[in-house]
DODREN-876116 format. One record per residue: residue number from 1; residue in three letters; chain; z, x, y of N, C-alpha, C, O in turn. Coordinates in Angstrom, 2 decimals, padded with zeros to 5 digits. Layout:
DODREN-876116
> pos | code | unit | nw | nu | nv | caw | cau | cav | cw | cu | cv | ow | ou | ov
> NUM | Ala | A | Z | X | Y | Z | X | Y | Z | X | Y | Z | X | Y
...
END
This chain:
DODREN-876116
> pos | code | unit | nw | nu | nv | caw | cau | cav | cw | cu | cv | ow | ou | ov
> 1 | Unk | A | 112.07 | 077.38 | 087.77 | 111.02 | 078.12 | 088.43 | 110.18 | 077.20 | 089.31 | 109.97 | 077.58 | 090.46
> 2 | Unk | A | 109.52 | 075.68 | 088.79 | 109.26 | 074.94 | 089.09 | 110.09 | 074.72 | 090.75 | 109.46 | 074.94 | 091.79
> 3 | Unk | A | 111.35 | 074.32 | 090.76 | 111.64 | 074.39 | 091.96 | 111.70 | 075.56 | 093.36 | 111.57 | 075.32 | 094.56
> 4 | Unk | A | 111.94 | 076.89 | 092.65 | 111.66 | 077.88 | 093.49 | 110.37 | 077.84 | 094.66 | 110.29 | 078.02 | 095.87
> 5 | Unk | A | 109.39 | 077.48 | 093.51 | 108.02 | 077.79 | 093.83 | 108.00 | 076.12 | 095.06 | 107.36 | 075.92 | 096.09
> 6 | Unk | A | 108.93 | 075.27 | 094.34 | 108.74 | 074.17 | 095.72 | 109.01 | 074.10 | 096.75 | 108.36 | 073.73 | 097.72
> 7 | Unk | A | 110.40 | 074.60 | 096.64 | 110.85 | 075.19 | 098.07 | 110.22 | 076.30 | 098.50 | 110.49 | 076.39 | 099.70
> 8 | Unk | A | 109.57 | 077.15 | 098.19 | 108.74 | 078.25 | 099.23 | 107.98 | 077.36 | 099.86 | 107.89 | 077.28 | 101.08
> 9 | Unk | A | 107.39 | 076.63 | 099.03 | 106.18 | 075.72 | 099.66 | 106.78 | 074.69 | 100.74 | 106.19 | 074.26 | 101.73
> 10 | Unk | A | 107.94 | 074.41 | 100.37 | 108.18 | 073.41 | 101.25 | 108.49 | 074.41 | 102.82 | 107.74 | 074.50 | 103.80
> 11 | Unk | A | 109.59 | 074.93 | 102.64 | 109.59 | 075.91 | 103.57 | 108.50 | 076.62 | 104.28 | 108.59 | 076.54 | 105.50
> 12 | Unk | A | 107.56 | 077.25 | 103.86 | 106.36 | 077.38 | 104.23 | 105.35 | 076.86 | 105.27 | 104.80 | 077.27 | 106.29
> 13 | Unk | A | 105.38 | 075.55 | 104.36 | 104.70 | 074.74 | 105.54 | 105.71 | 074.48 | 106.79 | 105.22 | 074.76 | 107.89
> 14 | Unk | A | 107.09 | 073.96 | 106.81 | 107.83 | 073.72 | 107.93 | 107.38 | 075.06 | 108.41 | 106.40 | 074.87 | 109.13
> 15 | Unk | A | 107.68 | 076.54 | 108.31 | 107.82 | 077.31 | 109.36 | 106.00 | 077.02 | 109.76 | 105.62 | 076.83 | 110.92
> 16 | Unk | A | 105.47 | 077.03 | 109.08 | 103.96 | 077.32 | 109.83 | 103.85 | 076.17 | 110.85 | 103.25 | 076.47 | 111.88
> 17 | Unk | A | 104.41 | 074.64 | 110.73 | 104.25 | 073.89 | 110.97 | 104.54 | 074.16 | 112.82 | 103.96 | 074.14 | 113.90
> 18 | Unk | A | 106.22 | 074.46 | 112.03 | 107.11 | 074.42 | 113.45 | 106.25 | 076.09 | 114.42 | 105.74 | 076.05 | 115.54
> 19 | Unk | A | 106.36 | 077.39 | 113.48 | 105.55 | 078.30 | 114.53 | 104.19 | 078.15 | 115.36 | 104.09 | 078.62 | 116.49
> 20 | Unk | A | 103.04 | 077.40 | 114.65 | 101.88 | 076.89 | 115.14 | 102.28 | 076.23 | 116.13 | 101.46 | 076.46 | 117.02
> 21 | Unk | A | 103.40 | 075.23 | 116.68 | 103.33 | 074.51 | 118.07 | 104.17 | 075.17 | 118.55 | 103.90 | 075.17 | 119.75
> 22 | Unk | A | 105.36 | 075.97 | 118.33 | 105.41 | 077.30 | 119.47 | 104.38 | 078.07 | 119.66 | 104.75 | 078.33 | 120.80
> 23 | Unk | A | 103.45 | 078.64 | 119.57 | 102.88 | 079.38 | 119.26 | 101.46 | 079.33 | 119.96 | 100.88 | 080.22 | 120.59
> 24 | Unk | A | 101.10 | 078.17 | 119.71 | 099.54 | 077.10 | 120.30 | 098.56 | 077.16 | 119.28 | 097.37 | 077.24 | 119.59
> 25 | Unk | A | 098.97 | 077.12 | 117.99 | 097.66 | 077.32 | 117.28 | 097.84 | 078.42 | 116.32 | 098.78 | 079.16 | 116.63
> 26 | Unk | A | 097.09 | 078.81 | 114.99 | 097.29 | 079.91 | 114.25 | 096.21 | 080.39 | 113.41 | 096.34 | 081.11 | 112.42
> 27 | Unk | A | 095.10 | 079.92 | 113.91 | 093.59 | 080.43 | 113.53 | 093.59 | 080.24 | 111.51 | 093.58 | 081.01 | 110.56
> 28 | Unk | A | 093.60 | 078.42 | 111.75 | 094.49 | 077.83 | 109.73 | 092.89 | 078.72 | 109.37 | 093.03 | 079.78 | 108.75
> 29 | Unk | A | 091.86 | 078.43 | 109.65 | 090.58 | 079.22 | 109.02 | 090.89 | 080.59 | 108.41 | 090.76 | 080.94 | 107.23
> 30 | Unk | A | 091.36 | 081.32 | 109.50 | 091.31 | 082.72 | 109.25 | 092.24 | 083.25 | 108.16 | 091.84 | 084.03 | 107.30
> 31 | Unk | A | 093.57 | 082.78 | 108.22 | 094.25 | 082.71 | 106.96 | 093.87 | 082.73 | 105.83 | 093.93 | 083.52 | 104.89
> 32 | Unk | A | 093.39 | 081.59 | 106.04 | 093.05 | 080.74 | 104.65 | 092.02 | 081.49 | 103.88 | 092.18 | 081.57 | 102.66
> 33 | Unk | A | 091.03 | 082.03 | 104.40 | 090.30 | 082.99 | 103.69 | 091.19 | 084.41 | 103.34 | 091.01 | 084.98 | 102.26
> 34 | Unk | A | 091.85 | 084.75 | 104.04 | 093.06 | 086.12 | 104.07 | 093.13 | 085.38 | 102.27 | 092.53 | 085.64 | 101.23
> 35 | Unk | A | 094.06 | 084.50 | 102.62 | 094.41 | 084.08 | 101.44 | 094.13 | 084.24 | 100.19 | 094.76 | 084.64 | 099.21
> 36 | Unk | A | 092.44 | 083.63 | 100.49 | 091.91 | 083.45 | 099.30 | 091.38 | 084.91 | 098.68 | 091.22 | 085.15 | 097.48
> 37 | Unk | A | 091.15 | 085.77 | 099.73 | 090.65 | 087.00 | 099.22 | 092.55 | 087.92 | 098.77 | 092.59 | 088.95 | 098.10
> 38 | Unk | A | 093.31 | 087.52 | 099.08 | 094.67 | 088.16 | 098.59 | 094.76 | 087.63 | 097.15 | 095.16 | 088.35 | 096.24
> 39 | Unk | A | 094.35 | 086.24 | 096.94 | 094.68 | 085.64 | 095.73 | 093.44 | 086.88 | 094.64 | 093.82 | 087.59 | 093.71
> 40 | Unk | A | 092.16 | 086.75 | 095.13 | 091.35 | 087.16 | 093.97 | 091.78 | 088.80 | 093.71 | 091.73 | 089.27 | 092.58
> 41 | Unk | A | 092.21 | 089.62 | 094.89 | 092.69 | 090.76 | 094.25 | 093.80 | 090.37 | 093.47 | 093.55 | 090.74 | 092.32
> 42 | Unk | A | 094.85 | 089.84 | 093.50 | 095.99 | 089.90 | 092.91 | 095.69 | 089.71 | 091.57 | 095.96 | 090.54 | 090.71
> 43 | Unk | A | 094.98 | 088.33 | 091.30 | 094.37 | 088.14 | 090.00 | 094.33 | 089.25 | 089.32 | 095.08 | 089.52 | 088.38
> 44 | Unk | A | 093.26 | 090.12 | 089.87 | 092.04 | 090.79 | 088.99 | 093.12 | 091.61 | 088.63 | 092.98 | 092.11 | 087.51
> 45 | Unk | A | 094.60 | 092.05 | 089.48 | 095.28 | 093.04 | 089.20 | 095.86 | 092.68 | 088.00 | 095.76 | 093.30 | 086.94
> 46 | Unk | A | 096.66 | 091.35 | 088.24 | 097.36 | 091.00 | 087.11 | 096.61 | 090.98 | 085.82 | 097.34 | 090.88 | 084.84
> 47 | Unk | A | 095.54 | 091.03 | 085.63 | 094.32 | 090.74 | 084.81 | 094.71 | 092.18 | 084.21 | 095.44 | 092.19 | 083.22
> 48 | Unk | A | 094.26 | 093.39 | 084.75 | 094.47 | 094.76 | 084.52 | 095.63 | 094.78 | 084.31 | 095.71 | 095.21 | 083.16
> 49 | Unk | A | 096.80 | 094.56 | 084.72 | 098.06 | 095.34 | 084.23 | 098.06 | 094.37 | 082.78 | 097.67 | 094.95 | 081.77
> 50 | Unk | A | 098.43 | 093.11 | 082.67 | 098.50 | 092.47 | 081.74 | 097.83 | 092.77 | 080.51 | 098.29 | 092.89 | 079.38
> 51 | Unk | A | 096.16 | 092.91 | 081.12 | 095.65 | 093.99 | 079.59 | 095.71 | 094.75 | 078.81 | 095.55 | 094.67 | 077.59
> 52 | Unk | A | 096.16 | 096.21 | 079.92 | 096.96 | 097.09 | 079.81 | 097.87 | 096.97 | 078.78 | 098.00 | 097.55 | 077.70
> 53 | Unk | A | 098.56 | 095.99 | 079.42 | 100.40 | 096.47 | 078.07 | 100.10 | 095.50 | 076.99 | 100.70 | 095.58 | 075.92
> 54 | Unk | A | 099.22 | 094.62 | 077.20 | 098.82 | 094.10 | 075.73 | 098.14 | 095.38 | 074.52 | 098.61 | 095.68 | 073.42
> 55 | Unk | A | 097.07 | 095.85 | 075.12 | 096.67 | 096.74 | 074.37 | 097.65 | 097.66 | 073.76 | 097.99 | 097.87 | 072.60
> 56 | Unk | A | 097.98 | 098.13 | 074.87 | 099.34 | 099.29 | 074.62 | 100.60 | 099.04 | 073.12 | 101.18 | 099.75 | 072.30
> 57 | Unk | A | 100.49 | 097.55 | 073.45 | 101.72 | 096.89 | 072.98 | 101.11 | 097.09 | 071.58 | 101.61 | 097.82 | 070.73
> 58 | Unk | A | 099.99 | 096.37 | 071.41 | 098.69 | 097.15 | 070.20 | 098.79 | 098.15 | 069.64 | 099.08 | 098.31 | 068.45
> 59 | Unk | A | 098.51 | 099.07 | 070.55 | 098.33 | 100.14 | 070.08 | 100.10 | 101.15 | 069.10 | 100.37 | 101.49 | 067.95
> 60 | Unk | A | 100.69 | 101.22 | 070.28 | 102.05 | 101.54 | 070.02 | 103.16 | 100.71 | 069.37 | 104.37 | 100.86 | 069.57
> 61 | Unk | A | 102.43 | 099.58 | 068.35 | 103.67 | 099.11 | 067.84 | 104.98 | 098.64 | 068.31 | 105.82 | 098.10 | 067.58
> 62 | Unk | A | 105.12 | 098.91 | 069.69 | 106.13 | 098.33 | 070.93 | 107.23 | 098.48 | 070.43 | 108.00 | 097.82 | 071.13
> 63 | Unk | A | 107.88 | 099.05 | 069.48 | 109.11 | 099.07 | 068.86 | 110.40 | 099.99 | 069.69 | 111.63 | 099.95 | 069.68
> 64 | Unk | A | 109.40 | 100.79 | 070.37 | 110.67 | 101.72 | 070.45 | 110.71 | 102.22 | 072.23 | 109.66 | 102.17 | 072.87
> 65 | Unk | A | 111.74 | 102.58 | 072.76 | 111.97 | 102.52 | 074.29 | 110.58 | 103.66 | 074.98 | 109.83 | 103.54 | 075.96
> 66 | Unk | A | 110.71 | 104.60 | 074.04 | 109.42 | 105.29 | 074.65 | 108.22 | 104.46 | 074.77 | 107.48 | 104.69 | 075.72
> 67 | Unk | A | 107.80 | 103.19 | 073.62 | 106.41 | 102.13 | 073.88 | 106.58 | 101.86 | 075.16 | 105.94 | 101.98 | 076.20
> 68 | Unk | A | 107.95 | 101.35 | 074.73 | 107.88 | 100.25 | 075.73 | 107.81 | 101.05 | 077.48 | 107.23 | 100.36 | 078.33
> 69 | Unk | A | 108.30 | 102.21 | 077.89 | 108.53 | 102.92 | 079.12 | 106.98 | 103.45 | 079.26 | 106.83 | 103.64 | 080.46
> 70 | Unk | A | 105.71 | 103.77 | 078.52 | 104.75 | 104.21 | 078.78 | 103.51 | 102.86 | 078.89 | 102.39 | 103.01 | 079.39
> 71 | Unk | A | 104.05 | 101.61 | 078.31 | 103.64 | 100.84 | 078.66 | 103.63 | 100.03 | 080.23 | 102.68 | 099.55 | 080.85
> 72 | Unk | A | 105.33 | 100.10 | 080.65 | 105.57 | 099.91 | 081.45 | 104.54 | 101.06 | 082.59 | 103.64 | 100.58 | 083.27
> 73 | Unk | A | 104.76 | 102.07 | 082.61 | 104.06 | 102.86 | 083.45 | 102.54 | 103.03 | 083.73 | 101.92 | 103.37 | 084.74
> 74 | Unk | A | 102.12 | 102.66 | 082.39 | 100.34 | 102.54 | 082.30 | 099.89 | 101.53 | 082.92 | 098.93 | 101.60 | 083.69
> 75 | Unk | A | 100.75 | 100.12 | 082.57 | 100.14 | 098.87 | 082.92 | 100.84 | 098.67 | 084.93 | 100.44 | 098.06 | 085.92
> 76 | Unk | A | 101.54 | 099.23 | 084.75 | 101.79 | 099.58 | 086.29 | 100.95 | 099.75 | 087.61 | 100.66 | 099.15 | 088.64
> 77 | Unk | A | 100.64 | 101.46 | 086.65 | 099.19 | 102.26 | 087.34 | 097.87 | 101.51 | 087.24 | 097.07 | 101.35 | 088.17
> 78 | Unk | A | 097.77 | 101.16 | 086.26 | 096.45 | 100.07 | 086.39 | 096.33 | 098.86 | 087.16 | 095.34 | 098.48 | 087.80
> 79 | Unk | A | 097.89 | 098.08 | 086.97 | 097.37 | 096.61 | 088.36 | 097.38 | 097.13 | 089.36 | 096.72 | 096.49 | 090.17
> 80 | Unk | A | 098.12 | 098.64 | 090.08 | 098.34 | 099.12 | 090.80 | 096.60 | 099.40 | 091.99 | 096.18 | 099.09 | 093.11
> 81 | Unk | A | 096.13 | 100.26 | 090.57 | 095.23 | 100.87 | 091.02 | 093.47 | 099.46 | 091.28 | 092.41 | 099.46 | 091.90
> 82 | Unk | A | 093.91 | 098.92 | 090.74 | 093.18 | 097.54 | 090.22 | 093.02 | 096.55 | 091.78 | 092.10 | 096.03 | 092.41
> 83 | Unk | A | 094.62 | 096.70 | 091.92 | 094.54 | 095.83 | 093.47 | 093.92 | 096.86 | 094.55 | 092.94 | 096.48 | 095.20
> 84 | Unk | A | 094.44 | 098.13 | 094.78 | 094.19 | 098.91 | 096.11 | 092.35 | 098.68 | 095.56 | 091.76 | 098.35 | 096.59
> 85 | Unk | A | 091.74 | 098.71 | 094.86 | 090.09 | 098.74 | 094.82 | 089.54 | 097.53 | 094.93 | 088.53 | 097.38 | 095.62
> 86 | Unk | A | 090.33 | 096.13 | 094.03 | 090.00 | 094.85 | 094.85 | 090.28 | 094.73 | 096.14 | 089.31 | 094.26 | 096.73
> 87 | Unk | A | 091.38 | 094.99 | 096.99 | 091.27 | 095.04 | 098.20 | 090.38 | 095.56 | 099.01 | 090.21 | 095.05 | 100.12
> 88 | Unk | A | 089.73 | 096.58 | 098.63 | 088.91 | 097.62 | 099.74 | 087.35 | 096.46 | 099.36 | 086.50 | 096.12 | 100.18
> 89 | Unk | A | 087.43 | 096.03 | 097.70 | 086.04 | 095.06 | 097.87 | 085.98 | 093.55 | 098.56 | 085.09 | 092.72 | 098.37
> 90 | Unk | A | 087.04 | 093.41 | 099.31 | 087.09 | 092.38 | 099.61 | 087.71 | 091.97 | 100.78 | 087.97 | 090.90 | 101.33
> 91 | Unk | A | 088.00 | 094.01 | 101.13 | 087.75 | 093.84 | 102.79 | 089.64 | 093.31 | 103.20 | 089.97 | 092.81 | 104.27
> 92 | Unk | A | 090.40 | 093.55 | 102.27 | 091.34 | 093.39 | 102.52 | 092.39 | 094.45 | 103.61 | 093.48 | 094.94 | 103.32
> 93 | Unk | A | 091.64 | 094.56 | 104.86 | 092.20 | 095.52 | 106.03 | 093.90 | 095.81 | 105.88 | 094.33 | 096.95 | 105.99
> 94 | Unk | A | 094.71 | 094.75 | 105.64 | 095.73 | 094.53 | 106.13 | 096.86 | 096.11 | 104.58 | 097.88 | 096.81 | 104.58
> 95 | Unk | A | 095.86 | 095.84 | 103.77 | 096.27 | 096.50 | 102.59 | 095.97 | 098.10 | 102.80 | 096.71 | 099.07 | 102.93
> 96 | Unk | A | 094.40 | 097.91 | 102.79 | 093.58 | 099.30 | 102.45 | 094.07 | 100.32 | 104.14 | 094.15 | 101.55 | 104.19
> 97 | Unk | A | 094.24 | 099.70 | 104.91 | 094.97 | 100.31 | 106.02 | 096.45 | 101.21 | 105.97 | 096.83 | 102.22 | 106.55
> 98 | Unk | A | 097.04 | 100.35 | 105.04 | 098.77 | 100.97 | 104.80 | 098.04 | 102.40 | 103.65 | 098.14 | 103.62 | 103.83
> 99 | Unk | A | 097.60 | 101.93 | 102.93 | 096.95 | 103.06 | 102.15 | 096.62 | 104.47 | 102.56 | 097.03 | 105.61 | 102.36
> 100 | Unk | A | 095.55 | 103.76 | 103.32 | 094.57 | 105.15 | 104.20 | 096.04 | 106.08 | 105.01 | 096.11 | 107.18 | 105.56
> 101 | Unk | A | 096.93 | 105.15 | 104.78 | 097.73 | 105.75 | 106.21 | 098.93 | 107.25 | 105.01 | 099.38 | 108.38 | 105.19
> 102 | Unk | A | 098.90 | 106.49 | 104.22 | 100.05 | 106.93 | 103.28 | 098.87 | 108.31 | 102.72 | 099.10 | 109.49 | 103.02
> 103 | Unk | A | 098.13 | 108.05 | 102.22 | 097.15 | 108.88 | 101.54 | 096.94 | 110.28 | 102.55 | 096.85 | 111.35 | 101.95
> 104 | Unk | A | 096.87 | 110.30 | 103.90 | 096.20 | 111.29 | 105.24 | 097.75 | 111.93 | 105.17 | 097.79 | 113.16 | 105.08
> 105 | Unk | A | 098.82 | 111.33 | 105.19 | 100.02 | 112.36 | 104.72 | 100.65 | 113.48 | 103.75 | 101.58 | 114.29 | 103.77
> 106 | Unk | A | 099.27 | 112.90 | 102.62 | 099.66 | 113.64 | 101.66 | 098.98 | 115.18 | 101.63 | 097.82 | 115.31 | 102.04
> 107 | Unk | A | 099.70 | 116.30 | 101.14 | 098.98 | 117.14 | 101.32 | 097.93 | 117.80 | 100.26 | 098.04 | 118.77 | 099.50
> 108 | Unk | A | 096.73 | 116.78 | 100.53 | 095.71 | 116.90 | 099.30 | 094.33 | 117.62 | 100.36 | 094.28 | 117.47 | 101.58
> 109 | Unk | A | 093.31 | 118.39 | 099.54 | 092.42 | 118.87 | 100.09 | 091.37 | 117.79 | 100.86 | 090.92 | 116.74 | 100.41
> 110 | Unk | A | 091.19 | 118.28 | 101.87 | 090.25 | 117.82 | 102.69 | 088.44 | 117.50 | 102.62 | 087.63 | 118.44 | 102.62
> 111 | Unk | A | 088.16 | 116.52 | 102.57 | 086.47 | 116.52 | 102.29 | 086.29 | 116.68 | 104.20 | 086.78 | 116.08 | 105.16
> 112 | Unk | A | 085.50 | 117.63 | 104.07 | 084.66 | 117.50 | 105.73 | 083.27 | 116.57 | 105.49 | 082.51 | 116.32 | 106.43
END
């Protein structure tokens, strides 16, 4: 795993390296905060789902395929729902945008 995670990184930096001087530049600031606000939703998500199926796992004795499939689905819906609300607090456009977009398709009642 250790190596996976090295080679992204290594890779990573070459393409940013090599696209930034095609490119003229790649605003490293602006990212880098992207970043950091992608990292703290993800967290908080993994935080929530992970709780989730711990409890669950708690609660339901985990023994049997139904635990385990309603666990799977609870702790799902929760990092799920966990990230789309850290994103919107943290201003994560690039997310809460695909959302808004998917959500205006659906055919749910209208607030005027």
């Amino acid at each position: 795993m250790l190596a996976y995670a090295s080679a992204y990184a290594v890779g990573a930096s070459v393409s940013y390296l090599l696209l930034s001087r095609r490119v003229g530049g790649l605003e490293t600031a602006a990212l880098l905060r992207f970043l950091l606000r992608l990292g703290a939703a993800t967290v908080s998500a993994v935080a929530a789902a992970g709780g989730a199926a711990y409890l669950l796992h708690e609660l339901l004795d985990g023994g049997s395929w139904l635990a385990a499939a309603l666990t799977l689905v609870v702790s799902g819906l929760a990092g799920g729902l966990v990230l789309v609300g850290a994103a919107r607090v943290v201003r994560l456009t690039e997310l809460t945008s695909m959302v808004d977009t998917l959500t205006r398709r659906l055919p749910l009642p209208r607030r005027n």
